[in-house]
C-alpha distance (Angstrom), angle and dihedral (degrees) to the residues before:
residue distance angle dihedral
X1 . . .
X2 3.42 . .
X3 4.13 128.2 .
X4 3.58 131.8 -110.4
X5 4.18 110.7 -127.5
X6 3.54 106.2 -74.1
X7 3.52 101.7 -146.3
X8 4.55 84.2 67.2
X9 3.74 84.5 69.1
X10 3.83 139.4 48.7
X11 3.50 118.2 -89.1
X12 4.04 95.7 -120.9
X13 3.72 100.2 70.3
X14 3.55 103.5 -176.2
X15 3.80 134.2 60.4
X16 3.33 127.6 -109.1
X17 3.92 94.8 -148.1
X18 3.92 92.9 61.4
X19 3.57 94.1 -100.8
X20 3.79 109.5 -179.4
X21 3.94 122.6 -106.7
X22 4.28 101.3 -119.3
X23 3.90 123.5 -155.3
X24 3.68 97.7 -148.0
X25 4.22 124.4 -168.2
X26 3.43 133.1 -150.9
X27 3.49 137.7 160.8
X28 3.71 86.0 -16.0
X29 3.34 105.1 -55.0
X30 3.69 132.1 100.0
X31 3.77 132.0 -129.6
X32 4.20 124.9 -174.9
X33 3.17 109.3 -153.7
X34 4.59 142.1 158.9
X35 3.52 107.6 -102.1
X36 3.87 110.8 -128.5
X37 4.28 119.4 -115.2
X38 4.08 91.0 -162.7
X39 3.78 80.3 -127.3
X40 4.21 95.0 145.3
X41 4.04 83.4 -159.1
X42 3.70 87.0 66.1
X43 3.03 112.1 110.6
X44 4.00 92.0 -145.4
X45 3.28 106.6 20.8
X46 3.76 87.9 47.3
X47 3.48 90.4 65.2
X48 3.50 93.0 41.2
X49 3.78 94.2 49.4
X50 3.98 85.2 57.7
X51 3.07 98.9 52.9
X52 3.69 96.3 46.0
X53 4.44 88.0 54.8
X54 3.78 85.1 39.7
X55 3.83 90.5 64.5
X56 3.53 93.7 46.3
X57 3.75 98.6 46.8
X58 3.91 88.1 52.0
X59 4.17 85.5 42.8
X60 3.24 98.8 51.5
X61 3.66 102.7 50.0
X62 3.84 105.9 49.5
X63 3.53 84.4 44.5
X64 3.83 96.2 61.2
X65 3.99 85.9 38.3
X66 4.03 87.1 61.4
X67 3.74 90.0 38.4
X68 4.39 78.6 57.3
X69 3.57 101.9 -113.1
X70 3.54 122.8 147.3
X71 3.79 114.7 -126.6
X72 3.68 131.0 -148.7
X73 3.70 134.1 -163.3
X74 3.63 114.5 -142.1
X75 3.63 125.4 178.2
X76 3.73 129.2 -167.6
X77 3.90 146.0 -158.0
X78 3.93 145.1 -168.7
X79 3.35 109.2 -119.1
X80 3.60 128.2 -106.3
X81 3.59 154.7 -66.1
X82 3.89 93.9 -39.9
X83 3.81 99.4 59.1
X84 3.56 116.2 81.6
X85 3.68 130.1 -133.0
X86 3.85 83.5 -121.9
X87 3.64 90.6 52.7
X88 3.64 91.1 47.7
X89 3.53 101.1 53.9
X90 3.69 91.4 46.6
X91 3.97 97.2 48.5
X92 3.82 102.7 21.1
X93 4.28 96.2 100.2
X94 3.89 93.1 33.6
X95 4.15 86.9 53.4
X96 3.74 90.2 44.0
X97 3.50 95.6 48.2
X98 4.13 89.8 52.7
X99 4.13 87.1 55.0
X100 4.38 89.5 46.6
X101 4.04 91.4 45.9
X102 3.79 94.4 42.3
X103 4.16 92.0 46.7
X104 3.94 87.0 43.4
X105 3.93 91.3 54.6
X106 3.49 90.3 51.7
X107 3.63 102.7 49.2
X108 3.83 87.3 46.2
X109 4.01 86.7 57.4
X110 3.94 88.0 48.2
X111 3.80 91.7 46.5
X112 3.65 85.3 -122.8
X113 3.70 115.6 152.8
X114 4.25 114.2 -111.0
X115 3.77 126.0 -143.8
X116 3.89 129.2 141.2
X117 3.80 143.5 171.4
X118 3.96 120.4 -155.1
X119 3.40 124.9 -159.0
X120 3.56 117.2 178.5
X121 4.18 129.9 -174.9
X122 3.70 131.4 142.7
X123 3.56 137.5 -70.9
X124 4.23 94.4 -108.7
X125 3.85 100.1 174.0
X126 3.68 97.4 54.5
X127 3.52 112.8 6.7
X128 3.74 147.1 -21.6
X129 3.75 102.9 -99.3
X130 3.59 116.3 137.3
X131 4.24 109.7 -105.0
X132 3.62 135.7 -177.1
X133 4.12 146.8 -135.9
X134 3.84 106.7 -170.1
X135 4.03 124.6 -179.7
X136 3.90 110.3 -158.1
X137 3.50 138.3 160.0
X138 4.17 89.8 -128.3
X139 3.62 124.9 101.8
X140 4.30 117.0 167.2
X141 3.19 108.1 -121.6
X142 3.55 105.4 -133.7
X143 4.43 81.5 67.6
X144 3.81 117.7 122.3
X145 3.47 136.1 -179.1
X146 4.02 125.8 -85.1
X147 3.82 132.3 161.3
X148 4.01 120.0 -134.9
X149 4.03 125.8 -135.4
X150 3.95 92.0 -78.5
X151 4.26 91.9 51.6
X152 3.80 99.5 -102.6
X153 3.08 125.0 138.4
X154 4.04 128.5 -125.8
X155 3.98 135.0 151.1
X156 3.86 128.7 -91.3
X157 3.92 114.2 -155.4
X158 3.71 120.2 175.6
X159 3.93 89.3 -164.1
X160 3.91 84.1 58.5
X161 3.52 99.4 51.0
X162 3.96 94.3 49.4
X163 4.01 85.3 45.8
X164 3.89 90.9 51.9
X165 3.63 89.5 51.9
X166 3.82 104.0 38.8
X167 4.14 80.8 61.2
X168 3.74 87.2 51.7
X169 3.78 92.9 -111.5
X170 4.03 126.5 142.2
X171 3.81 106.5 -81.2
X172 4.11 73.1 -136.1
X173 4.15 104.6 104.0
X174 3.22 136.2 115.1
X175 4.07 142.1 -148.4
X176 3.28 134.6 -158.1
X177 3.69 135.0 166.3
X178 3.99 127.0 -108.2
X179 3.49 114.6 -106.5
X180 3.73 103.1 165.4
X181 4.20 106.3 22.8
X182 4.15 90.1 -168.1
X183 3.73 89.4 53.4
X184 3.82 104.9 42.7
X185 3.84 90.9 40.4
X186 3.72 91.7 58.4
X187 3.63 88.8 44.2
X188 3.69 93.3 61.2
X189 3.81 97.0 35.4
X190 3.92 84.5 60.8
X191 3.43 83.5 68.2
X192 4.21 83.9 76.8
X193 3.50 96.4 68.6
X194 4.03 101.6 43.0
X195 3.73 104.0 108.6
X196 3.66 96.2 -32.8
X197 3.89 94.2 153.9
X198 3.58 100.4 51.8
X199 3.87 104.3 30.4
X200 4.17 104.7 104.8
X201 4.12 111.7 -151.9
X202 3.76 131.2 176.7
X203 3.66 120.3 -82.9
X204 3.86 115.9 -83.2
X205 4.02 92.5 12.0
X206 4.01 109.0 131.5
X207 3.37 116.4 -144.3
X208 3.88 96.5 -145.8
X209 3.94 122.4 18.0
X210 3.94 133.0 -172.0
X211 3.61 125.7 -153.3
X212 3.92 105.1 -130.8
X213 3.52 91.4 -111.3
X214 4.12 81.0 71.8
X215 3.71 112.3 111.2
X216 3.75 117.7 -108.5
X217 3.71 123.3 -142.8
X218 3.67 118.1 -124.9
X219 4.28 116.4 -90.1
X220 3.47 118.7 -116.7
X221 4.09 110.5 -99.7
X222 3.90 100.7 -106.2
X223 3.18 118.8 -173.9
X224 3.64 94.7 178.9
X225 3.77 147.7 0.8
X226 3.76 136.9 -157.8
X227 3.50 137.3 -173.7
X228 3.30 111.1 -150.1
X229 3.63 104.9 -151.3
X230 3.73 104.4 127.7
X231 3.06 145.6 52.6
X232 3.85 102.2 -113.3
X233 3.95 87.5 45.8
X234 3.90 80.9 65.7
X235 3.69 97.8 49.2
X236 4.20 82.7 53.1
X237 3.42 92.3 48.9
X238 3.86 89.2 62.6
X239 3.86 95.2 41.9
X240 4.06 87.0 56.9
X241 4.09 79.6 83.6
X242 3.76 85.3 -139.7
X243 3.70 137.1 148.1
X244 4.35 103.1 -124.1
X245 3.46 113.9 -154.3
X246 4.72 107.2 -156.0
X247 3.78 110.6 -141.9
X248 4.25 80.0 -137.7
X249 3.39 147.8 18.9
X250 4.17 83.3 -116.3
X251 3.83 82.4 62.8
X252 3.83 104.9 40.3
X253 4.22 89.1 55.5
X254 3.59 90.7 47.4
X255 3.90 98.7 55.4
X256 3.26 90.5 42.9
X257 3.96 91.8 48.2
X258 4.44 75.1 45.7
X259 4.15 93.3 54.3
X260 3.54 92.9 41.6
X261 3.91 92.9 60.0
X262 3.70 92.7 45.6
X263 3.82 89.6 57.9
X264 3.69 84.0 -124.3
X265 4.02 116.0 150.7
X266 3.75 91.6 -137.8
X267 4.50 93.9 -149.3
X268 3.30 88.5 161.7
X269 3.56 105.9 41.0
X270 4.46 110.7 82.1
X271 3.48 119.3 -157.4
């Protein structure tokens, strides 16, 4: 069994939640690899989580700028001084949710086609409220063009700013529309890896969200998956007569540590 370049995957190779090991085939050939938890404090699967939303971020959004859909970058806050971090944690999806559902209604009115990405973290320079970089396809209507301090330009909407603060949100946000979909996308998706082990959130929040209208990247053709949890799913494994290729080194030493127990005479398996 031979390994895959280490440096294309993170250097803790094993979850910490006791996700299984899976021999996966496809097109005849067979990978090992660690199954992923989608625990973000993971130190693998973290990583591997990320990268998983990072390529459907960057997916997503050049393919609804070939589809011809404008995009627009929006970014939101909590609003100031008087709202706790307590408060924020506690209200900071429901009040983003109110903005999303109110924008969606609208662009259904308008006909206007709906898609967004969320990507929440926290405000590090200044303090730890929860913030926001959002690519959608909606722009209010009633939104015209200004330029800040520095000459940029960005969009002022009136709606917006009511909408932001009827979901008790900052009145503090900011759009902008997408000139480049590749770059912005991976600007946002970077967002994935930025303290993603050590940042703590409240139960059931979701760090980045899609509306279903989000594209989808296509699945891997599996042909079949195994958990290898046991000891006969090893023996299996070796009677698939197939060459397994270990996502790490971590990996290859451990199945072979795996066949070795099972008595099984692992032919087909080249470390």
């Amino acid at each position: 069994m031979q390994a895959l370049d280490p440096l294309s995957t993170s250097q803790t190779n094993r979850c910490i939640y006791g996700a299984p090991i899976v021999a996966i085939v496809a097109f005849g050939l067979g990978y090992l690899m660690q199954s992923c938890c989608n625990h973000w404090d993971c130190p693998h699967c973290g990583q591997v989580r990320a990268k998983q939303e990072y390529h459907r971020i960057v997916w997503g959004a050049e393919v609804l700028a070939d589809e011809g859909h404008k995009l627009y970058f929006w970014t939101l806050t909590c609003r100031g001084k008087e709202c706790s971090l307590e408060e924020a944690e506690e209200n900071y999806y429901a009040w983003t949710n109110v903005l999303l559902t109110n924008a969606r209604t609208k662009a259904k009115r308008a006909s206007h086609f709906w898609a967004y990405v969320q990507v929440t973290e926290r405000q590090h320079r200044t303090r730890q409220h929860p913030h926001s970089h959002i690519i959608t396809t909606f722009c209010p209507q009633d939104a015209t063009i200004t330029h800040d301090a520095s000459g940029r330009e960005h969009l002022v909407s009136e709606w917006f700013t009511r909408a932001n603060l009827l979901a008790q949100l900052g009145s503090q946000h900011k759009i902008s529309e997408v000139k480049e979909a590749a770059a912005v996308s991976r600007y946002v998706a970077k967002y994935m890896f930025k303290d993603s082990m050590t940042e703590e959130w409240p139960p059931k929040w979701k760090r980045v969200r899609y509306s279903e209208n989000w594209p989808k990247p296509p699945k891997r053709a599996i042909e079949q998956s195994i958990a290898l949890t046991t000891p006969q799913a090893w023996r299996d494994l070796d009677r698939m007569r197939i060459n397994f290729v270990a996502e790490s080194v971590e990996l290859a030493d451990l199945a072979k540590h795996h066949m070795a127990r099972v008595s099984a005479p692992m032919p087909y398996l080249q470390f």
